[in-house]
Structure formats: structure tokens, C-alpha cells
C-alpha positions in Angstrom: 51.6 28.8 190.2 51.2 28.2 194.0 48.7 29.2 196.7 51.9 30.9 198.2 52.8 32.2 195.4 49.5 33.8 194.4 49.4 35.1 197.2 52.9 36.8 197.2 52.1 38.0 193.4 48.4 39.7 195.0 50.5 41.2 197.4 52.1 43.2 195.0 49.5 46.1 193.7 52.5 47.5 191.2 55.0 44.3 190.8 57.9 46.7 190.1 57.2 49.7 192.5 55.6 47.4 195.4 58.8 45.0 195.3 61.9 45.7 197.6 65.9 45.5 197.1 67.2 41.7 197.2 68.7 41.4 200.9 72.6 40.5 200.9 71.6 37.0 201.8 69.7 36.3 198.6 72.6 37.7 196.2 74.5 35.2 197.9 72.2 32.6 197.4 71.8 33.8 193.6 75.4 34.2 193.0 76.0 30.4 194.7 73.5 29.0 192.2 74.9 30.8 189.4 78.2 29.6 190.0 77.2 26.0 191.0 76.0 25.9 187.2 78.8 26.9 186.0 80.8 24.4 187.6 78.3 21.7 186.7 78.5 22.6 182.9 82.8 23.1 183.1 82.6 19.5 184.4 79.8 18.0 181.7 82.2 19.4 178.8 85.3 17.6 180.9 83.0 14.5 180.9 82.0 14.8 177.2 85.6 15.1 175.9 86.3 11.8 178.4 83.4 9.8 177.1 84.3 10.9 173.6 88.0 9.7 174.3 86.7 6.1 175.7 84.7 5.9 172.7 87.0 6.6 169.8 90.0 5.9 171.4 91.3 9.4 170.6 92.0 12.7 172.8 89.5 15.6 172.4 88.6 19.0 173.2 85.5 19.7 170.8 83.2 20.1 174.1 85.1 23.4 174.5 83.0 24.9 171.3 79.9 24.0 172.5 76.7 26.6 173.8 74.8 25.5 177.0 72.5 23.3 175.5 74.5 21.7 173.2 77.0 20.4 175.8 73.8 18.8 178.1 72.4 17.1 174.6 76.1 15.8 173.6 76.6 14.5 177.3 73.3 12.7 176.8 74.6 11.5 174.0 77.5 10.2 174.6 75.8 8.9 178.2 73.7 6.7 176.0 76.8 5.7 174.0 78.4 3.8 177.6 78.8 0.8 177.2 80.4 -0.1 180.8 78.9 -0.1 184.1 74.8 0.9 184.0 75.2 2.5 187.0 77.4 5.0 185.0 74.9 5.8 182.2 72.0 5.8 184.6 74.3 8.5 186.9 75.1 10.5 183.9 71.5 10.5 182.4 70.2 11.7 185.9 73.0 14.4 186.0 71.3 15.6 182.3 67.9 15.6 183.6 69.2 17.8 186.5 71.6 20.3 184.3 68.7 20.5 181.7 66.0 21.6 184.0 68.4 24.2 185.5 69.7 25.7 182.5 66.8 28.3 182.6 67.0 29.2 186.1 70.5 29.7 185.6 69.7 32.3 183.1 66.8 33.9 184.6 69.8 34.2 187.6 72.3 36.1 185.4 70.5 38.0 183.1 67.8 39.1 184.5 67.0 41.7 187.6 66.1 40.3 191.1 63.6 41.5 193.6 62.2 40.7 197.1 58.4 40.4 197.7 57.8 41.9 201.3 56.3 39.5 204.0 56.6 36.7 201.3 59.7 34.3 201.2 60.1 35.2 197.7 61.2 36.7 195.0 60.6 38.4 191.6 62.7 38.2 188.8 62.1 41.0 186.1 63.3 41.2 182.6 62.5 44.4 180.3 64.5 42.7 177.2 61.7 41.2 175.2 63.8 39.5 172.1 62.5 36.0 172.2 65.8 34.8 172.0 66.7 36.8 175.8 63.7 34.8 177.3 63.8 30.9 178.0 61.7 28.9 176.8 59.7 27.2 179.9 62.1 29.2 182.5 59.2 30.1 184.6 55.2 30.3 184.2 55.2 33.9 183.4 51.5 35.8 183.8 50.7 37.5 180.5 49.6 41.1 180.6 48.5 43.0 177.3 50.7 45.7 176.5 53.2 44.8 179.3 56.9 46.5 178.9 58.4 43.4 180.7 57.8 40.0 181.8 58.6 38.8 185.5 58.7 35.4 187.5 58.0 34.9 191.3 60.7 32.0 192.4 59.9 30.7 196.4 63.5 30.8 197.6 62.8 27.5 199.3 62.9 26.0 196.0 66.0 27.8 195.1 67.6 25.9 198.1 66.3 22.9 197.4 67.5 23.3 193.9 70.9 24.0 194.5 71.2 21.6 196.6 70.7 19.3 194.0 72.6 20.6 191.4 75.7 20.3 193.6 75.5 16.9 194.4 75.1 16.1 191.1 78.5 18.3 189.9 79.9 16.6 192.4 79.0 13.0 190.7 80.1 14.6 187.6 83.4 15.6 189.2 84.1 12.4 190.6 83.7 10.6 187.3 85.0 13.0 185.1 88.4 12.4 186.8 88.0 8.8 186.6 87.2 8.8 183.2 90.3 11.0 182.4 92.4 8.7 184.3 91.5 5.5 182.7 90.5 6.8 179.1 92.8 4.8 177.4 92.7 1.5 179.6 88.8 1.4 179.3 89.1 2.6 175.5 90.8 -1.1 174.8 88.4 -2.5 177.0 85.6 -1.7 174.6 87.4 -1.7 171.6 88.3 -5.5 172.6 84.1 -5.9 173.3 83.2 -4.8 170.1 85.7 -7.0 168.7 84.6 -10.4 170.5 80.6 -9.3 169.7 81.8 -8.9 165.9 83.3 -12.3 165.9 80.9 -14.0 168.5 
């Protein structure tokens, strides 16, 4: 954890009762990055069924049936599987790295209940549902208290701004070749069917 952030966390002498009400500002923030996920992983399932398509040569929508974190490890996957341009693979691969390291913020976003730190450009993100399934693994460094009723993370919204910035321009890579990929399945589908072919024979 941070300097500032131990310091935002001391400022608290009850982290529930000390905390205030999220201003309208940050559910707006919140609600953008939610929502900016959500657009990323719509477009990484569009991709997956593409790249699937170039690959076999045949239509698909199996990405539709897939959690959260399967449809980041089958665009890996299928990432791995290009056999075109690098600078595809190494776009997509970076796009993983970005979804995959987001997923649990995304979660801690929508399922959990938000509050500000006073005097601190923070917040503090609460969570009284203890199931280990409800909290993600790594999400944030959580501070362990013996015989606590809930856990809670302090996020520094300037990292929540840097973040989303992030995660957008990389939906916005995944947009861009998504569509190109839907476009041209069938064309670039020859094309490496024909590869494979000349490697077989070469």
C-alpha cells in the first residue's frame, strides 16, 4: 500500500462510520469504468469468434457462452494462434494483459459498496459478502483484521483515471480490429489455409 494511502486509511479511526457518501463525480467515474469493461469484454468475445473464424475457416458464436475469464484466456489463445501480421498478436496480447488486470477492479466496481475518504483523493470500497467465490482473488491488497464482518480496499482515484484511460484505448484497438477481422474472415482464412498448405509441402 502507499504512503498516500496509509495515510488516507490512518485517517479513518472507524473505516465504515469515518468514511463519507461517494460525490456524483465519482459514481460517474465508477459507472464510466464499469461500462468501459464491458465494452472491452463485448468486443474480445467479437474478436474471439473472428479469430476462431480465420482459423478454421468456419463462422462462430461459442465466445457468447463464455464467463469473464474464460473469454480473456480464449482471446489469448487464439492471439497466440495468429499467424499474420506480429503486430496483430503483439496488439492483441497487450489488449489481454490490460483486460486481465482489470477484470478485478471491474468487479470490486459493481459489486461492491463505494465510499469517499475525507481530505484524501480516495476511496474505499467495502464488501460484507465474505463467500470466497464474491471476493477476487488479487483485486486489491486488502488489510486483514481478526474477526472483521467485512473486507475493504482504498483505490487513489488517480489511478482509476489512469486506468480507464487505458482500458479504453485498448477497446478501442480491439474495436478497430474486431471489425477488420469480421470483414476479411474468409479472405484471410484462405490466406492461411494456403500457408499451411505450401509449409506442408515445402
Amino acid at each position: 500500500m502507499s504512503e498516500e494511502l496509509l495515510q488516507a486509511r490512518r485517517s479513518l479511526g472507524h473505516v465504515l462510520n469515518d468514511s463519507i457518501n461517494l460525490e456524483p463525480q465519482d459514481y460517474e467515474l465508477i459507472g464510466e469504468f464499469v461500462q468501459a469493461y464491458c465494452v472491452a469484454d463485448l468486443e474480445a468475445r467479437r474478436g474471439i469468434n473472428a479469430l476462431s473464424h480465420v482459423h478454421t475457416g468456419v463462422p462462430t458464436d461459442y465466445a457468447l457462452k463464455l464467463n469473464d475469464k474464460d473469454a480473456i484466456d480464449h482471446l489469448e489463445r487464439r492471439a497466440k494462434e495468429w499467424e499474420g501480421q506480429m503486430e496483430v498478436k503483439e496488439g492483441l496480447l497487450m489488449v489481454v494483459d490490460i483486460l486481465r488486470g482489470h477484470r478485478h477492479l471491474r468487479h470490486v466496481f459493481a459489486h461492491w459498496a463505494g465510499r469517499r475518504v475525507p481530505k484524501y483523493d480516495a476511496l474505499i470500497f467495502f464488501s460484507a459478502n465474505l463467500g470466497g467465490h464474491k471476493i477476487p482473488e488479487g483485486a486489491i491488497k486488502y488489510e486483514s483484521v481478526e474477526g472483521a464482518n467485512m473486507q475493504y480496499g482504498l483505490v487513489p482515484l488517480k489511478s482509476v483515471r489512469d486506468e480507464l484511460e487505458k482500458l479504453q484505448g485498448h477497446t478501442l484497438y480491439l474495436i478497430n480490429i474486431g471489425r477488420q477481422l469480421e470483414e476479411n474472415a474468409d479472405r484471410i482464412a484462405q490466406d492461411f489455409a494456403r500457408s499451411r498448405g505450401l509449409k506442408a509441402r515445402s
